[in-house]
C-alpha positions in Angstrom: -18.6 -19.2 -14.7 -18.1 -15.7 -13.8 -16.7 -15.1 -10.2 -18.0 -11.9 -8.3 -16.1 -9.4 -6.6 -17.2 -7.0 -4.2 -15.0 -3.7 -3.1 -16.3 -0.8 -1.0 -14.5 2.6 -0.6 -15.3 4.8 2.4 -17.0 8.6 1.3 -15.3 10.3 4.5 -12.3 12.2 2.5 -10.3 13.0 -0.8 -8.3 9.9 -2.2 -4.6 10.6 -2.7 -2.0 8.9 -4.4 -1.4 5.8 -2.2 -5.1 5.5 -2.5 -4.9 5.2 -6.3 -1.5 2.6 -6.0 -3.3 0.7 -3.7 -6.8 0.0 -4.5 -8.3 2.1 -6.8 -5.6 1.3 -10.4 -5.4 -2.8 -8.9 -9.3 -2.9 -9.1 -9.9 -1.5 -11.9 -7.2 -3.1 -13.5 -8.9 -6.5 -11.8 -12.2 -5.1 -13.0 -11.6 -5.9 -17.0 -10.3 -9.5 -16.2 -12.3 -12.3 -18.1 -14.4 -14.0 -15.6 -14.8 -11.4 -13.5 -18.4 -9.8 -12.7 -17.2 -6.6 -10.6 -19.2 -4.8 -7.9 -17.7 -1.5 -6.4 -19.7 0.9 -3.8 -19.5 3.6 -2.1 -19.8 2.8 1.6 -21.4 6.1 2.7 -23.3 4.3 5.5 -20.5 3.5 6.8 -18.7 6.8 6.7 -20.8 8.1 9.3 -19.3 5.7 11.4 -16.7 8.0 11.7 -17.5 11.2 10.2 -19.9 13.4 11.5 -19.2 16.7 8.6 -22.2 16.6 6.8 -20.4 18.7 3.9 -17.2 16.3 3.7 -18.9 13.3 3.4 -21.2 15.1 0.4 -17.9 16.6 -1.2 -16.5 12.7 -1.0 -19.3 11.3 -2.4 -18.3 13.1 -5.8 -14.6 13.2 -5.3 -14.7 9.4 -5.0 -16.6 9.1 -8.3 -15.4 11.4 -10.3 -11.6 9.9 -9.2 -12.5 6.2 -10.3 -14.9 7.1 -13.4 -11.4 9.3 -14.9 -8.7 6.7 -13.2 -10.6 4.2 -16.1 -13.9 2.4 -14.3 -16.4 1.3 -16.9 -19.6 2.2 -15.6 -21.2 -0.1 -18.1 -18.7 -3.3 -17.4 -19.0 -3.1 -14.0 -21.6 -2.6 -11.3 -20.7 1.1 -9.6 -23.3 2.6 -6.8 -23.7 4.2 -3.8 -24.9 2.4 -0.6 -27.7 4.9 0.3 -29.0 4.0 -3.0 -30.1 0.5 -2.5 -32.7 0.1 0.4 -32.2 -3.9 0.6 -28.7 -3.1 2.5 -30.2 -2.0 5.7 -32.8 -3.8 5.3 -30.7 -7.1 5.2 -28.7 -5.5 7.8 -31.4 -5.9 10.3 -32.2 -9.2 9.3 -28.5 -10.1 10.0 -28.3 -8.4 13.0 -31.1 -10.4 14.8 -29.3 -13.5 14.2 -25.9 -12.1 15.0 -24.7 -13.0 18.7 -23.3 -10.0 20.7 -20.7 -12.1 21.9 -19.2 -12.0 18.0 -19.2 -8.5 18.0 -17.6 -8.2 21.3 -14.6 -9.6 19.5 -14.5 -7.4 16.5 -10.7 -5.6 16.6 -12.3 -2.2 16.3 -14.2 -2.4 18.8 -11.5 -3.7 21.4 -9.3 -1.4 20.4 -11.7 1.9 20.9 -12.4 0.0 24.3 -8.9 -0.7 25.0 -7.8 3.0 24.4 -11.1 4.0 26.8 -9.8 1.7 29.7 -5.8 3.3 28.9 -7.3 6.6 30.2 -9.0 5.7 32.8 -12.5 6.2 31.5 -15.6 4.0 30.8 -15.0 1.4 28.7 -17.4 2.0 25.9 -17.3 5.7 26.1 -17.8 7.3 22.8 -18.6 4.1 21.6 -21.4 3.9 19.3 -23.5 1.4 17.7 -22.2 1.8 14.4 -18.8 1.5 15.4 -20.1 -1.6 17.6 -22.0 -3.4 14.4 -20.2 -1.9 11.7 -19.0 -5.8 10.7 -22.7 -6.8 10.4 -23.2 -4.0 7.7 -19.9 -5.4 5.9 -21.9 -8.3 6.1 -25.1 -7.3 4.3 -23.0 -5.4 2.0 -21.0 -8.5 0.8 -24.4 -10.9 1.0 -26.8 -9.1 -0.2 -25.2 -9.7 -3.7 -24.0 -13.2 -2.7 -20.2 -12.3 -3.6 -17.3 -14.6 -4.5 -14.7 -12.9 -3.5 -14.3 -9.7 -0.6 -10.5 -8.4 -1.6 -9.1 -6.8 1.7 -6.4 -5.3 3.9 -5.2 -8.2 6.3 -7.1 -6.2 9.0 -10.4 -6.9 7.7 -9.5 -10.6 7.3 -11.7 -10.8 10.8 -14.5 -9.3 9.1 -15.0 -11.6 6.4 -14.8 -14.2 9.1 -17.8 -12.6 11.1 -19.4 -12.3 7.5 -19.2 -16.0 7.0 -20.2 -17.2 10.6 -23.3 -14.7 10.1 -24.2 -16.2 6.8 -23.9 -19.8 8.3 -25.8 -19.2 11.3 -28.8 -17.3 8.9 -28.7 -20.0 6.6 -29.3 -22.6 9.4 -31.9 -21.0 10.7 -34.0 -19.8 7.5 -32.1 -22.3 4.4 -34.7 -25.5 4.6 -31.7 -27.5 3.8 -30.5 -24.9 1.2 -27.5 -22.2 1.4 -29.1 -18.8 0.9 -25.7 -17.2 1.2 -23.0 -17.9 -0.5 -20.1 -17.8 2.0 -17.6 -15.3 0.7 -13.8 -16.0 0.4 -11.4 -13.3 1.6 -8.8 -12.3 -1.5 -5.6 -10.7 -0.1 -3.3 -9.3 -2.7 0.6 -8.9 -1.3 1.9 -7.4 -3.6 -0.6 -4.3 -4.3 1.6 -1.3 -3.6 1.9 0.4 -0.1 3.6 3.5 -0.9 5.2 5.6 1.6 4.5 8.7 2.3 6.7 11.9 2.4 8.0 10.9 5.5 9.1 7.4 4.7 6.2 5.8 6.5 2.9 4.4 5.2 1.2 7.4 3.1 -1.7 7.9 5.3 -4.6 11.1 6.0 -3.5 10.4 9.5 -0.2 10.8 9.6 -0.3 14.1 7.5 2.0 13.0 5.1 0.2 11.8 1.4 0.8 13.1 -1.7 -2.5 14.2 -3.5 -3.6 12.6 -6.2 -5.8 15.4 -8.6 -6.6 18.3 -5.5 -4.5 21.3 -6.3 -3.4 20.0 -9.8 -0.1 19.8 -10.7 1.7 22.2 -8.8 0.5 20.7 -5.5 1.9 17.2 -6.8 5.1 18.7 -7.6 5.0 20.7 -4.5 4.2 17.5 -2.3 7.3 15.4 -4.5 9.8 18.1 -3.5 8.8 18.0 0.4 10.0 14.2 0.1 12.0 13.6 3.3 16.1 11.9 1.7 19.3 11.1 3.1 22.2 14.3 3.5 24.3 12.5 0.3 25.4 15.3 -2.4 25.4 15.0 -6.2 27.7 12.9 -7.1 27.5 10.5 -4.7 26.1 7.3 -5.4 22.4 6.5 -3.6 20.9 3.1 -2.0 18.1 3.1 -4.1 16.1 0.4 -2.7 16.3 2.4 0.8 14.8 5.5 -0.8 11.6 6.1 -0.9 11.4 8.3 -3.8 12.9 5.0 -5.8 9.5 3.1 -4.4 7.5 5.7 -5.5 8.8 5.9 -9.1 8.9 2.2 -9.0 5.0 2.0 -8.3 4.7 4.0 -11.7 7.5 3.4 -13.8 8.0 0.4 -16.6 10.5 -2.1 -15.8 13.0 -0.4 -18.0 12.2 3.0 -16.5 12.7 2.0 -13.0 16.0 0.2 -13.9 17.2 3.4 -15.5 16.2 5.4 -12.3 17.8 3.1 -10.4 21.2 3.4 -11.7 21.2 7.3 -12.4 20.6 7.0 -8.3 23.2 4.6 -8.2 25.9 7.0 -10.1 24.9 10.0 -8.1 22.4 11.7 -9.3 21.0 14.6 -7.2 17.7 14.4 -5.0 16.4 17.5 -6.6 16.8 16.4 -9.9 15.2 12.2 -8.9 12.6 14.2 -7.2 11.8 16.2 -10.5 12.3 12.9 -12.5 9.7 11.4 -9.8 7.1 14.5 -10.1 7.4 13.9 -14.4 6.9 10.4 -14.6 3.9 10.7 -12.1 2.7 13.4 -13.9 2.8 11.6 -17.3 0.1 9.3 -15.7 -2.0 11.3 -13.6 -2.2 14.7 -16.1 -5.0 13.3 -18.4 -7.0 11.8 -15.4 -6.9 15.1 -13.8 -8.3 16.7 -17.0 -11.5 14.0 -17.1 -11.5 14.3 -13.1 -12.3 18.2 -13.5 -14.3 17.7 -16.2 -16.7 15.2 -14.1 -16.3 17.7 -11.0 -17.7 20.3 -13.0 -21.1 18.5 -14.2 -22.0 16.9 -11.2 -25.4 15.9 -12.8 -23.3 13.4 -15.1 -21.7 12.0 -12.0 -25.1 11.1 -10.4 -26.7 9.9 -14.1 -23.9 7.1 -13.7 -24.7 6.4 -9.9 -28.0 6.1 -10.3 -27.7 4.1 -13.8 -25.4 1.4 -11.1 -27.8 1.5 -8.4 -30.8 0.6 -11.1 -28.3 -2.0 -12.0 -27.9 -3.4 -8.7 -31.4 -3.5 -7.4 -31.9 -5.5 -10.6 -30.6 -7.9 -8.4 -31.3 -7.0 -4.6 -35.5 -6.6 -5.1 -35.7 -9.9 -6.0 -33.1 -11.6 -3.5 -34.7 -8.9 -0.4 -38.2 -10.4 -1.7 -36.5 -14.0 -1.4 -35.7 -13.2 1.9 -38.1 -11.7 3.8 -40.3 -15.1 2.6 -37.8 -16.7 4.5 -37.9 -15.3 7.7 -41.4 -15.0 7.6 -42.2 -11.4 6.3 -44.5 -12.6 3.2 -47.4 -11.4 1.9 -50.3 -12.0 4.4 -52.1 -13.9 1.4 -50.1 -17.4 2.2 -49.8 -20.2 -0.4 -52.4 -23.1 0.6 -48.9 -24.7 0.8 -48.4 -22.8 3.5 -51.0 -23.7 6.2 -49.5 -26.9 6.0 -46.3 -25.8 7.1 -46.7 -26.5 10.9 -47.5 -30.0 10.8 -45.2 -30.5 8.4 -41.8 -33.0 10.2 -39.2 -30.5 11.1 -35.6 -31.1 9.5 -33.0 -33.2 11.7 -31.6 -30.7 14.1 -27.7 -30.2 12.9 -25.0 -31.5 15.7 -22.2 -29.7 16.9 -19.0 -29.1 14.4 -15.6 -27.9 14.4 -14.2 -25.0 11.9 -10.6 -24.6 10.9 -9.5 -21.1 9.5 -6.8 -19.4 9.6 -6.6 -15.9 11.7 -5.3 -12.6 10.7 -2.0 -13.2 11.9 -1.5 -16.4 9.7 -1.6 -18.4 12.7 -4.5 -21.7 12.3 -7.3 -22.0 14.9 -10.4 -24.2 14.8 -13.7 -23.1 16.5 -16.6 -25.5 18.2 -19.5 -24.6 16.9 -23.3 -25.7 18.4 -25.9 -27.2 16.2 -27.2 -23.5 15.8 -24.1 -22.6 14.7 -23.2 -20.4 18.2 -19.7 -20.8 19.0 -18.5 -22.3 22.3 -15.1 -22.4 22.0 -12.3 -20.5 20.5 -9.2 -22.6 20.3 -5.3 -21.3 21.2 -3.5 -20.5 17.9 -1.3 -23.2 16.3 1.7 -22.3 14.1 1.3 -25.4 12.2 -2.2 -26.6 10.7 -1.6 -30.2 11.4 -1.4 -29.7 15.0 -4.4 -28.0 14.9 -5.9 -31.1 13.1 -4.4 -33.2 15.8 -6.1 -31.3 19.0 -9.5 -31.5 17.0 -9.2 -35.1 17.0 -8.3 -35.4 20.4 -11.2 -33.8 21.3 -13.5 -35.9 19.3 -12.0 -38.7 21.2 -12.7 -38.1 24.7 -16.6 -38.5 25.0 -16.9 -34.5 26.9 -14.4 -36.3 29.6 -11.8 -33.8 29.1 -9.4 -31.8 31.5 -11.4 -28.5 32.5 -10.1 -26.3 34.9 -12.1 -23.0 36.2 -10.4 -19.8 36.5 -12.5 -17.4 37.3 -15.0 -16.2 34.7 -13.1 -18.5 32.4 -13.0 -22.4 32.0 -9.1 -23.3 30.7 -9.5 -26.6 28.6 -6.1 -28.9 28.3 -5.0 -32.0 26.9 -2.8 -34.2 27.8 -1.7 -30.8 29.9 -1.7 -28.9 27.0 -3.9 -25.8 26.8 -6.5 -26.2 24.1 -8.7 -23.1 24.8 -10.2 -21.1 27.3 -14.0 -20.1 27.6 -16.2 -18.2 29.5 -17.4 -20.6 32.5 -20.7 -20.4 31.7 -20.3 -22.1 28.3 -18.7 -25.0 30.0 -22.2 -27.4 30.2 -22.3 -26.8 26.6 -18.9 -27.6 25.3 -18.8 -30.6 27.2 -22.9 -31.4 25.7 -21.2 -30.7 22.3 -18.2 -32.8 23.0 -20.0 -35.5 24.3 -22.3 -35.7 21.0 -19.4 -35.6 18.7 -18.1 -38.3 20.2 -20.6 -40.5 19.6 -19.5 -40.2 15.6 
């Protein structure tokens, strides 16, 4: 059984080479794996989240290809296309967003943060907040379910993403399944030990700290150019280097065989010179990158061959999203008008068992383990405290189930601070406080 796995890359600028170490060479290395049946898009919706440069986020659109077609994609293994190209995505984004609770997206990291900042200056809380920024996690959403993927590989900051994805899916299928999943609920993969070069400062090679190394713009001069700019220690030739503290040693390590980098490492360690490492950097590099820059211009230059392939992946993908968008909208009601005789029937027909209240452990982007109480309609009530150790966690959950909604719950203001046996459990807005003790109440009856 093949698994699927979904990857999207934001069109709002011009990959460079930690881009390439760090997501680009691991998926498509990921991408030939047997077993694997590999979707990668280009988010461009979600670019103008934060890009409002018509031109750049054109000009991205093709860098992005042309960099993953010559960096060794198979078009025809995989499934590559742009975003804008299949309609079902924001379609199925508004589907999701009427069944996603605001209170969710209140929570989303991005959002606190951009509010946070606001509140640091003294201004309005959501100023220069928009809706896209606001429900950017229920287009991740419809991204990942619309093709009912496996497996969402991320940064540990989207970890709370792929939690909102899941508690969306579960609430939709709830409300629409008939006692069948119409999601799948996607697992988050985090790989550790994917690269994270640094840049020519020593800090994480990043557009916004000025400081990457490009990957094909400007050819091979610019790389060599960028290599010699490296930031080193004052030691001469001659003296002998702490190569794990350099960075140009974690650089060539990124791209060098096993018996490169341990030749590297001890011509560092006898004193070679940082102008000659950083020429021995710029060569090795080079040895990789040369013959994907010469496919990379060659793709820039015939743009038309560029969109042939996009379009060939989006024709590939809707293969699949017509028919799941038509699945859906039968679900939520937005049939045909020329209903089934089945149909008509469908009122008098005994409703399901309404589902009871649950709890649901995870574990947070910090690694610490939390459980959430969840209503029958899958809303959540309660947020517990983090737990360092998941069998404590276990152990408060089963406290709770135990005490029949009787449970120490102390208002605080707005909030409702929930103990026991004096220990803080959670706190809750107070308004939810009928309802967690309703939920606790039924759970006890198990």
């Amino acid at each position: 059984m093949n698994t699927r796995v979904l990857t999207g890359i934001t069109t709002s600028g011009t990959p460079h080479l930690g881009n390439y170490a760090g997501a680009i060479r691991p998926s498509i290395q990921a991408s030939a794996l047997p077993g694997v049946d590999a979707f990668y898009f280009m988010a461009d919706y979600h670019a103008l989240i934060k890009c409002d440069d018509p031109q750049r986020i054109a000009r991205s659109r093709l860098e992005i290809a042309a960099t993953w077609i010559a960096a060794g994609l198979d078009p025809e293994r995989v499934t590559f296309y742009r975003q804008s190209d299949i309609p079902e995505i924001p379609e199925l984004c508004w589907m999701l967003t009427c069944v996603t609770a605001k209170g969710l997206m209140n929570r989303a990291h991005a959002y606190k943060a951009s509010v946070d900042q606001n509140v640091a200056r003294e201004a309005e809380p959501d100023d220069g907040i928009t809706m896209g920024l606001f429900s950017y996690p229920v287009l991740m959403a419809a991204d990942i379910l619309l093709f009912n993927a496996n497996k969402v590989p991320v940064g540990r900051d989207q970890i709370q993403h792929l939690e909102m994805t899941r508690d969306i899916a579960q609430r939709f299928n709830h409300l629409y399944g008939k006692g069948t999943d119409i999601f799948v609920l996607p697992d988050v993969q985090i790989d550790d030990e994917v690269a994270t070069l640094p840049g020519l400062d020593g800090r994480k090679m990043s557009k916004s700290y000025d400081n990457t190394i490009p990957l094909f713009e400007g050819g091979s001069k610019a790389l060599r150019a960028a290599v010699m700019r490296i930031v080193t220690d004052s030691r001469e030739p001659g003296e002998p280097k702490d190569a794990e503290g350099a960075h140009l040693y974690t650089l060539y390590r990124a791209f060098a065989t096993p018996d490169e980098t341990a030749t590297f490492r001890a011509q560092l360690e006898a004193g070679m010179g940082w102008g000659d490492a950083k020429q021995a950097l710029y060569e090795r590099i080079e040895q990789d990158l040369g013959p994907m820059r010469d496919q990379y211009a060659e793709l820039m230059a015939r743009p038309e061959r560029i969109e042939d392939i996009l379009q060939a992946g989006a024709a590939k993908a809707r293969r699949l999203s017509e028919p799941f968008m038509a699945r859906l909208r039968e679900a939520v009601g937005l049939r045909s008008s020329m209903l089934p005789a089945s149909a008509l029937t469908d009122a008098t027909a005994p409703k399901p068992a309404a589902k009871r209240p649950r709890f649901v452990s995870f574990r947070d982007e910090a690694g610490q383990f939390r459980f959430r109480l969840l209503a029958g309609d899958g809303q959540e009530l309660m947020l517990s405290e983090p737990y360092a150790n998941p069998k404590d966690a276990g152990v408060a959950i089963r406290q709770l189930q135990a005490v029949d909604g009787e449970v120490a719950m102390l208002e605080d203001g707005e909030q409702v601070v929930l103990r026991v046996d004096g220990t803080v459990v959670s706190r809750f807005d107070a308004d939810r406080l009928a309802s967690v003790r309703a939920a606790l109440a039924d759970l006890a009856t198990d």
